[in-house]
C-alpha positions as CSV (number, residue, x, y, z in Angstrom):
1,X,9.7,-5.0,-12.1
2,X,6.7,-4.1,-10.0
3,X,7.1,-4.5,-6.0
4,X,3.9,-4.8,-3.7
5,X,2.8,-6.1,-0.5
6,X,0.2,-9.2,0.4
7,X,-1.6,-9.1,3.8
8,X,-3.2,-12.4,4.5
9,X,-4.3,-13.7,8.0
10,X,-1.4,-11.5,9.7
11,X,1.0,-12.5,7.5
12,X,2.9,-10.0,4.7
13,X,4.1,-11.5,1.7
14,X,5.9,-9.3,-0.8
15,X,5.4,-10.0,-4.5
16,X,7.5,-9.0,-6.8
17,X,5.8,-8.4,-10.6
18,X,8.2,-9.1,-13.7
19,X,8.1,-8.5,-17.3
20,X,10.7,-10.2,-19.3
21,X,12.5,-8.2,-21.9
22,X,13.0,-9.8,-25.5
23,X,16.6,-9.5,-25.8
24,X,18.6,-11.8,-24.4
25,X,21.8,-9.8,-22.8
26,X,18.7,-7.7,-20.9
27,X,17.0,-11.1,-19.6
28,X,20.4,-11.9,-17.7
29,X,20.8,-8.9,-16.3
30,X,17.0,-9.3,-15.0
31,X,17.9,-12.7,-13.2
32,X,20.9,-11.1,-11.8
33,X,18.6,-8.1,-10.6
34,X,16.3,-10.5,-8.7
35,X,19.2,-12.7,-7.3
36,X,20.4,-9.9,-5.9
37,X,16.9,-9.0,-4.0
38,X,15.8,-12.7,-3.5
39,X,20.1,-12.7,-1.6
40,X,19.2,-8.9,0.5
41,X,15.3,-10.2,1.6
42,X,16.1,-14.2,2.1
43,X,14.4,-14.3,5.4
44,X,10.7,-12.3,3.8
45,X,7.9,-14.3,2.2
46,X,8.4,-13.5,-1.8
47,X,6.5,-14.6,-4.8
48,X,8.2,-13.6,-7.7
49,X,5.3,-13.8,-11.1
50,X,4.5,-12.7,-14.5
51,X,5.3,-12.7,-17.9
52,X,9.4,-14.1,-17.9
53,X,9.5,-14.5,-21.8
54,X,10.9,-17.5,-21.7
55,X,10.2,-21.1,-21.3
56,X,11.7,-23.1,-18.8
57,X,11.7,-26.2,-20.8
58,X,10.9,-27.8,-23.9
59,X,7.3,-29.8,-22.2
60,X,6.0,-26.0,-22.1
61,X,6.4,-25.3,-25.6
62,X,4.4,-26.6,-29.1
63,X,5.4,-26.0,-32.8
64,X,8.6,-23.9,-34.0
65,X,12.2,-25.9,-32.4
66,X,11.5,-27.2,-29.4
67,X,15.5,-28.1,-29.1
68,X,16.4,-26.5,-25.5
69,X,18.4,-23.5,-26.2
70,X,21.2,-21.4,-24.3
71,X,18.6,-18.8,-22.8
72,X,16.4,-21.7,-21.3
73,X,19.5,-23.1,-20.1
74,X,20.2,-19.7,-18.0
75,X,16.8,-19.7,-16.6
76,X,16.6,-22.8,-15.5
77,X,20.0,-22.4,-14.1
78,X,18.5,-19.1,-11.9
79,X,15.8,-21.0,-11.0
80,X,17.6,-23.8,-9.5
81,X,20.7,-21.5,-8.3
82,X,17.7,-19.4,-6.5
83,X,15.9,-22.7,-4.9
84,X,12.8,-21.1,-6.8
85,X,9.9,-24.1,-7.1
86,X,6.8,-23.4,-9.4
87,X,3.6,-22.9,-8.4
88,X,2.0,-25.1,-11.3
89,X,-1.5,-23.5,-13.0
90,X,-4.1,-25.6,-11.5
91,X,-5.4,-26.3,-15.2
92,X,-4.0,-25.7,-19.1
93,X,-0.5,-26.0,-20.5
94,X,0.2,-22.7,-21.9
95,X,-0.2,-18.9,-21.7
96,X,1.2,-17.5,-24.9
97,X,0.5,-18.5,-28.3
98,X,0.7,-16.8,-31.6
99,X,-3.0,-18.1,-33.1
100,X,-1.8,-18.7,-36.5
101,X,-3.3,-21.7,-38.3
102,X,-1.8,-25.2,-39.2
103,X,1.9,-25.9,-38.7
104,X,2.3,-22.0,-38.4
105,X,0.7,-22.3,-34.9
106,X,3.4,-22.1,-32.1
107,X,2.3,-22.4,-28.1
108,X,4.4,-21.6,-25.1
109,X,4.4,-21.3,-21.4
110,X,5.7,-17.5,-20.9
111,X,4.2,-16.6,-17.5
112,X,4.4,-18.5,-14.3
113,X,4.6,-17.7,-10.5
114,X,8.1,-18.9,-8.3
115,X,7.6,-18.7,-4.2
116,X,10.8,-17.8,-2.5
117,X,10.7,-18.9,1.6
118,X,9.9,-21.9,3.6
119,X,7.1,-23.2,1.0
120,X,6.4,-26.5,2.5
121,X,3.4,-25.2,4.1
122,X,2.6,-23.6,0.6
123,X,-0.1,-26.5,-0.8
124,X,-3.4,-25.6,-0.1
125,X,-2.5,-21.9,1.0
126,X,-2.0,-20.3,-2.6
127,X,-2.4,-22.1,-5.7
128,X,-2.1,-20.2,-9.9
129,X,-4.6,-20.3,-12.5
130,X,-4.4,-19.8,-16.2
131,X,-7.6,-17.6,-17.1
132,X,-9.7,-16.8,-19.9
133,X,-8.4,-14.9,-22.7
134,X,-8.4,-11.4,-22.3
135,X,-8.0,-10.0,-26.3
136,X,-4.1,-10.7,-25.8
137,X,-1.8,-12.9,-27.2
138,X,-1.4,-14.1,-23.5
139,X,-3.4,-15.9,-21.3
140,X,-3.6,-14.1,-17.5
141,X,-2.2,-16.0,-14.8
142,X,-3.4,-15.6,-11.5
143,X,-2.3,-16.0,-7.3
144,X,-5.1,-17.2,-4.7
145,X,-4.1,-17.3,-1.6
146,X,-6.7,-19.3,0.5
147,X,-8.6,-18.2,3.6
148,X,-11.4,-19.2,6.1
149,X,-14.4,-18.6,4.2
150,X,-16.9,-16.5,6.4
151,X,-19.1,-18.1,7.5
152,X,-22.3,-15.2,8.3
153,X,-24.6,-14.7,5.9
154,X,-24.0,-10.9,3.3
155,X,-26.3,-8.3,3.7
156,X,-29.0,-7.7,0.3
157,X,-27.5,-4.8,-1.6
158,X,-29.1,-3.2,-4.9
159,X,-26.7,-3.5,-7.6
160,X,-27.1,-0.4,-10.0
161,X,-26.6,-2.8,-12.9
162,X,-29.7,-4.1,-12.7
163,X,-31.4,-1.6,-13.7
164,X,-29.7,-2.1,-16.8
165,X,-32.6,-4.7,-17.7
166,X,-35.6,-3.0,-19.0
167,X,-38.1,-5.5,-17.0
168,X,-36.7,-4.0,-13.3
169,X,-38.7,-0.8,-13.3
170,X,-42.0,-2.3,-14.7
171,X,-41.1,-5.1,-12.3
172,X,-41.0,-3.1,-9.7
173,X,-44.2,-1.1,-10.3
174,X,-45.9,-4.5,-10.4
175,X,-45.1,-5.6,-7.6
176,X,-45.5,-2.7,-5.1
177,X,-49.1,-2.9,-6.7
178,X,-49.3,-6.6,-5.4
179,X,-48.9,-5.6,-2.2
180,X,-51.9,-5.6,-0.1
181,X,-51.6,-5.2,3.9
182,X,-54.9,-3.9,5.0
183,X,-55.8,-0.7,6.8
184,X,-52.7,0.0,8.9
185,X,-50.5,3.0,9.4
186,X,-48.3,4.2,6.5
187,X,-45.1,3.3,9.4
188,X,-46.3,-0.2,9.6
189,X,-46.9,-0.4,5.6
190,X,-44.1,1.0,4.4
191,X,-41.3,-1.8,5.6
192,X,-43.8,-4.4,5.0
193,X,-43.8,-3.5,1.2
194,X,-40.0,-3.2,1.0
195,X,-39.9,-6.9,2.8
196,X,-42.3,-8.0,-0.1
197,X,-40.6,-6.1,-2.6
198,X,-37.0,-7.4,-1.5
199,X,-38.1,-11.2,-2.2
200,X,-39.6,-10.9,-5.6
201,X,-36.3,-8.7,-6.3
202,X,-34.1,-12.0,-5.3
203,X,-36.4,-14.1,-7.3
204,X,-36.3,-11.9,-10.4
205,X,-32.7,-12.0,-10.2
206,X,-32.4,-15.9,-10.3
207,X,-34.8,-16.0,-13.3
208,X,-34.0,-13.1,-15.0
209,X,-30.4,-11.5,-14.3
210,X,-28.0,-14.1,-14.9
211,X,-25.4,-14.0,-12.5
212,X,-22.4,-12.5,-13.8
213,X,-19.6,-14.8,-12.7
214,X,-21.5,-17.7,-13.6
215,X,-21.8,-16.4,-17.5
216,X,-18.1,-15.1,-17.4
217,X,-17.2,-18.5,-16.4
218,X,-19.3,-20.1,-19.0
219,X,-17.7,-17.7,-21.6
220,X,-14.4,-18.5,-20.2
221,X,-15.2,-22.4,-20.7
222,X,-16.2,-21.5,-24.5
223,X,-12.7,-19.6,-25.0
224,X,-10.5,-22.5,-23.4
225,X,-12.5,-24.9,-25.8
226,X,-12.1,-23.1,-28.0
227,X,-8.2,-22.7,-27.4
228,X,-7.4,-26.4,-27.2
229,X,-8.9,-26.7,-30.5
230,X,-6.6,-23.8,-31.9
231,X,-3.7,-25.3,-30.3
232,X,-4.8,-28.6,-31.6
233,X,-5.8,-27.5,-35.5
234,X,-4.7,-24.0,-35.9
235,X,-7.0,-21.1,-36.4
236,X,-9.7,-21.8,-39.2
237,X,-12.3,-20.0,-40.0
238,X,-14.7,-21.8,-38.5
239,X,-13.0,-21.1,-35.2
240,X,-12.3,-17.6,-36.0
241,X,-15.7,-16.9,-36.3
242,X,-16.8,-18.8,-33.0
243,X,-14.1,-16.9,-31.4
244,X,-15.5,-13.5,-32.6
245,X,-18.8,-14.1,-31.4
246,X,-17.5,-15.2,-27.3
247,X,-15.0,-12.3,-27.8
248,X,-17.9,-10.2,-28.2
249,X,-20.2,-11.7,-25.4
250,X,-16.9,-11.9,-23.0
251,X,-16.4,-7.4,-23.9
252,X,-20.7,-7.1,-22.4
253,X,-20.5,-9.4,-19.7
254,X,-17.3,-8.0,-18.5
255,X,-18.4,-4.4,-18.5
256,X,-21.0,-5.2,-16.6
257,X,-18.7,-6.9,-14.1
258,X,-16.7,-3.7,-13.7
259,X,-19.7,-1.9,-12.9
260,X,-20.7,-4.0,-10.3
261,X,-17.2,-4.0,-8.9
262,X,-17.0,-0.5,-9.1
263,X,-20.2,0.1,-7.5
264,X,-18.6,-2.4,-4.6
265,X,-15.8,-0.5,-3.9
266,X,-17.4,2.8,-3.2
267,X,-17.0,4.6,-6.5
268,X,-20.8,5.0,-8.0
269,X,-23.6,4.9,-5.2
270,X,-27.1,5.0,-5.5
């Protein structure tokens, strides 16, 4: 188990991160672990999340026996015992599946977030996600909390990843050419030609540097598609070929997203 902290609008919510083990005498003595903390911390805000190994019931589960079994019975038993309630993925069924093909293919629900507090003011406030997958045999699940979106407009940045596209420099040459502001002082010049320059930039962006969420959520649209239809038909090789080429596109575009993250948070500057 992983334990961290939550700030959000004053408030401290303490997550607590679990991995399931596989054997079954070691998941019991897990759920005894975090009835124990859930019994010493009742009064805190805790969301307990991750991968539990286990499914809680046989509607989250496809292919293999779906005939409810002793362990399921124990979790669903902690669950209850620990007045745990779900915080249901916004979207898909499952997290886990084995992508084999045909009746070989098996499906499950593994991972899954439980709130532990007063949660009737919970809807709308946080809310899980099932997200794209990541090269695993899971599917990440995610926690939003919400907040006040702000409302001022963000300052223009130069992202360093942008200079990844050939076209900036030349781009650029061209357009601090264009700029014609008559005789005046190189002090009055100057800002004018960054002013210039800084709206072409923005336009250059929308035309020519896709933005990077947008195509990761594109990608990540592909790959659920693409999922339903392995969960649906198994993996043929049709599908393992499609799934190739988006694993591929999903490894670019993602890089680039941690360099554009990492350039946010302070670690490579210009």
């Amino acid at each position: 188990m992983v334990f961290f902290e939550v700030f959000q609008d004053n408030q401290c919510w303490k997550v607590i991160n679990v991995y399931g083990p596989i054997a079954t005498p070691a998941k019991r003595e897990l759920w005894q672990e975090l009835s124990k903390k859930l019994r010493s911390d009742k009064d805190e805000k805790i969301i307990i999340g991750g991968d539990f190994n286990v499914t809680l019931n046989c509607s989250k589960k496809m292919g293999s026996s779906i005939v409810k079994n002793r362990i399921q019975q124990d979790f669903q038993e902690f669950v209850d015992s620990s007045y745990l309630r779900e915080i249901v993925a916004n979207n898909d069924k499952y997290t886990w599946t084995n992508r084999r093909q045909g009746f070989t293919c098996i499906a499950e629900k593994l991972d899954r977030f439980f709130p532990f507090s007063d949660w009737s003011m919970v809807p709308g406030l946080v809310e899980s996600s099932i997200l794209r997958f990541s090269g695993s045999d899971h599917f990440p699940i995610q926690l939003v909390f919400a907040s006040d979106p702000y409302s001022g407009g963000s300052p223009f940045r130069f992202e360093k990843i942008w200079i990844r596209d050939p076209s900036l420099l030349d781009s650029l040459t061209q357009w601090w050419q264009e700029c014609r502001i008559g005789n005046h002082s190189k002090m009055f010049i100057f800002p004018k030609n960054l002013s210039y320059i800084k709206a072409k930039l923005k336009e250059w962006i929308r035309v020519h540097f896709k933005n990077i969420f947008t195509e990761i959520q594109r990608i990540e649209n592909e790959l659920r598609a693409l999922n339903d239809v392995v969960i649906a038909h198994g993996m043929r090789d049709e599908e393992f070929g499609l799934e190739q080429k988006l694993k591929a596109k999903q490894a670019k575009i993602l890089a680039r997203e941690e360099q554009f993250w990492r350039q946010k948070s302070g670690e490579l500057c210009l």
